[in-house]
One Martini backbone bead per residue (centre of mass of N, CA, C, O) as a GRO file, in nm:
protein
  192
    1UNK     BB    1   0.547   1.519   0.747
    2UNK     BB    2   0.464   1.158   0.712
    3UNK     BB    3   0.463   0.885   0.599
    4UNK     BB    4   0.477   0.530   0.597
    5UNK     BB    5   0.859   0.576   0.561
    6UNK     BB    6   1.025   0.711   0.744
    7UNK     BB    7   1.317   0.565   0.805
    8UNK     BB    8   1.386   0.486   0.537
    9UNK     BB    9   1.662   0.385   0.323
   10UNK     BB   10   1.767   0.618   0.017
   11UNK     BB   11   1.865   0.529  -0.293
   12UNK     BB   12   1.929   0.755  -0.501
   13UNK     BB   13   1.880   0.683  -0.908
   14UNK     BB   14   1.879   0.873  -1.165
   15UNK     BB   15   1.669   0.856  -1.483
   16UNK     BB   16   1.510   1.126  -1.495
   17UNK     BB   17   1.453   1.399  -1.645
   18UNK     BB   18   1.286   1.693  -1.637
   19UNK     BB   19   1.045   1.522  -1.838
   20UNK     BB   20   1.064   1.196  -1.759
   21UNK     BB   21   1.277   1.106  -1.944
   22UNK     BB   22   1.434   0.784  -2.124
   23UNK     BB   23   1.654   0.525  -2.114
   24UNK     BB   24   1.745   0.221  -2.073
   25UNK     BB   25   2.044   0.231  -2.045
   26UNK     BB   26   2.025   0.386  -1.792
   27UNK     BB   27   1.812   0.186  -1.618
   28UNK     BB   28   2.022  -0.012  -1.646
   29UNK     BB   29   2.269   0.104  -1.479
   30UNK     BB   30   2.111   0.162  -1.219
   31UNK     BB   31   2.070  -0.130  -1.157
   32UNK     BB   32   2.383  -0.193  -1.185
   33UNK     BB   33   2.447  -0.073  -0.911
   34UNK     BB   34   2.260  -0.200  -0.724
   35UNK     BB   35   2.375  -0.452  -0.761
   36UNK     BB   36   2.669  -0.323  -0.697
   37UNK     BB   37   2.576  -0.184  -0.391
   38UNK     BB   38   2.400  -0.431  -0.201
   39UNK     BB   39   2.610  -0.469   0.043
   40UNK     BB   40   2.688  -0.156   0.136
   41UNK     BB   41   2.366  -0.081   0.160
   42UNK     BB   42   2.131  -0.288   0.166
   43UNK     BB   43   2.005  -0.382  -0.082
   44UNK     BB   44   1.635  -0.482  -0.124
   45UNK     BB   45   1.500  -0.256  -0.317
   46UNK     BB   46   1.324  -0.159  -0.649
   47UNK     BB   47   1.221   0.144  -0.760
   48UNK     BB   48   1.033   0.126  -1.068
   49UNK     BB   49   0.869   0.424  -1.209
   50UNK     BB   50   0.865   0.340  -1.487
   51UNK     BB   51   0.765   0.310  -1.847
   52UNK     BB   52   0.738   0.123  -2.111
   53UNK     BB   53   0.677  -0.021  -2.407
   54UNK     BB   54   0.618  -0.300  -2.602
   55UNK     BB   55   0.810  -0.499  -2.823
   56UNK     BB   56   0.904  -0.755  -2.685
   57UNK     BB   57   0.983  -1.020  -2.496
   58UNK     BB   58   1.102  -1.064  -2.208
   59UNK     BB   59   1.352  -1.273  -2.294
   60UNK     BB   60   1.453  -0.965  -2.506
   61UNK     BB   61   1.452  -0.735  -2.274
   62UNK     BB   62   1.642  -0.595  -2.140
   63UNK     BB   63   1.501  -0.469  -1.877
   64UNK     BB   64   1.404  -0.757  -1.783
   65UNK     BB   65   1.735  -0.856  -1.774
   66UNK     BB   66   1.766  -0.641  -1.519
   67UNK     BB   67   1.561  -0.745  -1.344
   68UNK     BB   68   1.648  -1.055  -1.336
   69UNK     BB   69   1.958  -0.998  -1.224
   70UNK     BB   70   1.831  -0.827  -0.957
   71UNK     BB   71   1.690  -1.124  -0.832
   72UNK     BB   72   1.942  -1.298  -0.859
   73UNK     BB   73   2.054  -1.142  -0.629
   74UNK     BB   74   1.809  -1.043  -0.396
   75UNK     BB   75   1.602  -0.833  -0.540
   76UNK     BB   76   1.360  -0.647  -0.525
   77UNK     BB   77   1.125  -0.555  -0.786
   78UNK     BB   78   0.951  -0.281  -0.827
   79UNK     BB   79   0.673  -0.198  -1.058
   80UNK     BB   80   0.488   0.024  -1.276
   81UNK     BB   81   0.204  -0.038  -1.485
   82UNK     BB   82   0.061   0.171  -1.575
   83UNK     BB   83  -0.168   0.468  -1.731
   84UNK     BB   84  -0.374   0.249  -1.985
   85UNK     BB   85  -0.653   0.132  -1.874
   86UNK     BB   86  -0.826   0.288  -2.101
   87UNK     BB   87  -0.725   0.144  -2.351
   88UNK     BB   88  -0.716  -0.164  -2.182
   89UNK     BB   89  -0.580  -0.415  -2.207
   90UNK     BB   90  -0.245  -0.462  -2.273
   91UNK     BB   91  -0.089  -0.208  -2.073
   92UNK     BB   92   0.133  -0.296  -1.987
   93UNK     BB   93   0.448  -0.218  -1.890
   94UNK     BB   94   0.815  -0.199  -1.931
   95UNK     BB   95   0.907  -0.420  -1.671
   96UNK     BB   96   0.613  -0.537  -1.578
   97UNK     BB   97   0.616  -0.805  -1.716
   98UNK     BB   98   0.806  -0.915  -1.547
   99UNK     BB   99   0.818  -1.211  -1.356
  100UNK     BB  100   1.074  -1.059  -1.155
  101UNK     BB  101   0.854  -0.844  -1.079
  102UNK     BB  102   0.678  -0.648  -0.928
  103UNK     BB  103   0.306  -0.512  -1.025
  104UNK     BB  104   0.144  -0.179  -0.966
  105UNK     BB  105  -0.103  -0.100  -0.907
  106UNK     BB  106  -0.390   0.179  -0.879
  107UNK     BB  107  -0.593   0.281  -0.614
  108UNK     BB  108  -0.878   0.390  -0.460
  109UNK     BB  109  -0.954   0.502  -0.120
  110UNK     BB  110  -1.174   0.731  -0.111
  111UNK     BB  111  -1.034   0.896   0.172
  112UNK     BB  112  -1.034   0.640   0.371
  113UNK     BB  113  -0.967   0.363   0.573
  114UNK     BB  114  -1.180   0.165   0.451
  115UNK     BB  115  -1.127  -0.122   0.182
  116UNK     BB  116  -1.429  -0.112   0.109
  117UNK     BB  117  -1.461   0.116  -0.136
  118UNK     BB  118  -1.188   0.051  -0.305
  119UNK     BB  119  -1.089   0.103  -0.606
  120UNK     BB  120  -0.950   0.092  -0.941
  121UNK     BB  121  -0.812   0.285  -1.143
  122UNK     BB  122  -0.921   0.347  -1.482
  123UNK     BB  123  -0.585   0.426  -1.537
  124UNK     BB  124  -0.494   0.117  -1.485
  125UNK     BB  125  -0.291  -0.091  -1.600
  126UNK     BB  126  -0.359  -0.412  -1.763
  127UNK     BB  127  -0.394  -0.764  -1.806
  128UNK     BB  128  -0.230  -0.888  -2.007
  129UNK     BB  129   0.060  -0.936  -2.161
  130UNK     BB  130   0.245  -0.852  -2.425
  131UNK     BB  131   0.268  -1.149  -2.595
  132UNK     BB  132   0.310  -1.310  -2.382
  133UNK     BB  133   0.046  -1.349  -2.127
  134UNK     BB  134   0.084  -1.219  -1.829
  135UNK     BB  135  -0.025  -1.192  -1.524
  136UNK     BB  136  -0.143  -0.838  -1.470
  137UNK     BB  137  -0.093  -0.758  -1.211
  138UNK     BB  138   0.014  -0.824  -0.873
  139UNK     BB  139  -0.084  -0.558  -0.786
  140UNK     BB  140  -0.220  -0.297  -0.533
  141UNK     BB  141  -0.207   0.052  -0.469
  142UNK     BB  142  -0.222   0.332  -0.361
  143UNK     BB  143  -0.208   0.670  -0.574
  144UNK     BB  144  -0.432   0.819  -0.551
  145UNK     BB  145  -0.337   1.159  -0.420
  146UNK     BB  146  -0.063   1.181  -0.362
  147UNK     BB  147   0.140   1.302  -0.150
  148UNK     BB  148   0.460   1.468  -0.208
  149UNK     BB  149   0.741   1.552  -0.287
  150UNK     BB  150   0.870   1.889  -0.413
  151UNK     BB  151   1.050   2.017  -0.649
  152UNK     BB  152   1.170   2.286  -0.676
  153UNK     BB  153   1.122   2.432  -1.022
  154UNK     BB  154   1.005   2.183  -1.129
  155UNK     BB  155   0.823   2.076  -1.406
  156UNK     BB  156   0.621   1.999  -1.259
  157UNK     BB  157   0.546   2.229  -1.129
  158UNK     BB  158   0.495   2.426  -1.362
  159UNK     BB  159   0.263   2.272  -1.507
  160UNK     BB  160   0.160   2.202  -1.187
  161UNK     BB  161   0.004   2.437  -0.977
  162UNK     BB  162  -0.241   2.276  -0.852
  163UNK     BB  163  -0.080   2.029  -0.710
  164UNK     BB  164   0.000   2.229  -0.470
  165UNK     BB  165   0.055   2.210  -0.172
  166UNK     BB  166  -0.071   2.369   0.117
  167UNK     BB  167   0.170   2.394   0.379
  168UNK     BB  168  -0.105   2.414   0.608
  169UNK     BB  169  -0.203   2.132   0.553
  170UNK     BB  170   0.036   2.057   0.814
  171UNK     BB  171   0.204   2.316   0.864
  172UNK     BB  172   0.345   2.608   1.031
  173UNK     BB  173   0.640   2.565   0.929
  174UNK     BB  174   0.675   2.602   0.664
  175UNK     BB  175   0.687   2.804   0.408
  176UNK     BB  176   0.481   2.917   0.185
  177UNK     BB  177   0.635   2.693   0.044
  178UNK     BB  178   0.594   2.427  -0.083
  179UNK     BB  179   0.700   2.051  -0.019
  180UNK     BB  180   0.402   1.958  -0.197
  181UNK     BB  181   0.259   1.744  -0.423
  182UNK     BB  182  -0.017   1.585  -0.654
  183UNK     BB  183  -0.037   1.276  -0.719
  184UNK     BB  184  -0.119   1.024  -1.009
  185UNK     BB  185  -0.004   0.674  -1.011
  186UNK     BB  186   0.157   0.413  -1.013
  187UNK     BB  187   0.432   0.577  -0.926
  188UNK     BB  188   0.284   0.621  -0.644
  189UNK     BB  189   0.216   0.296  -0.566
  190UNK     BB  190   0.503   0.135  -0.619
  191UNK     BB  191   0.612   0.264  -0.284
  192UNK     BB  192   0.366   0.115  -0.151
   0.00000   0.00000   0.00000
């Protein structure tokens, strides 16, 4: 099974425990490797699938100075708008609100291939961004069941074992134990 970019060279620089948390010092640790591996590996795009609440102005945001500091530097950074918007307006998370993140909301398919049918998913969170009043989402993208690849063992398999795709519904070359998960979610539109 190949995905959308199947040739993409990626440096993992991994920020989230096995339950998903994290702190910034971490995320920003993450942010400035990648800025100075950038000439080393052609780093050009930085992709963080993951957000916290705003708590203060994006401008003394450490997250933000640090999403900031690698545009600076020539890297696109995009990140997910976050999964909260059944609670309404202003629930982008942070670094999504910063202005020079590219900020990627979730939309749904409905399973076909024409753009015709195509919804916004209604877990996926809306702008405008809290205290600045930034207009985000920047974009949505395919999000909603989308199959991924599965960390055997991971948290995500014993949580949800329901979301483990069938081996044989890509190939029967794969060994019983699948190699895919189906997650839904900004973090999942961010990478597309």
């Amino acid at each position: 099974f190949k995905g959308i970019a199947p040739n993409a060279n990626l440096i993992d620089l991994r920020v989230l425990d096995a339950n998903g948390g994290s702190s910034d010092s971490v995320v920003i640790a993450a942010i400035e490797t990648a800025v100075k591996l950038k000439s080393k590996y052609n780093i050009r795009v930085i992709n963080l699938s993951l957000g916290r609440p705003i708590y203060e102005s994006c401008a003394r945001d450490p997250l933000c100075q640090a999403v900031e500091a690698a545009w600076r530097n020539g890297i696109v950074v995009v990140t997910a708008a976050g999964n909260f918007g059944r609670s309404g307006y202003a629930t982008i998370l942070s670094p999504g609100n910063s202005p020079h993140a590219i900020t990627v909301g979730c939309m749904k398919t409905m399973a076909t291939y024409t753009r015709a049918d195509d919804l916004i998913a209604s877990y996926s969170s809306k702008g405008p961004t809290y205290i600045d009043m930034t207009v985000k989402p920047d974009l949505v993208a395919p999000g909603n069941l989308v199959d991924s690849l599965l960390a055997p063992g991971s948290t995500l398999a014993a949580e949800y074992p329901g979301n483990i795709v069938a081996a044989s519904k890509y190939t029967t070359a794969y060994p019983a134990t699948s190699a895919y998960i189906q997650l839904s979610g900004t973090s999942m539109a961010t990478p597309v």
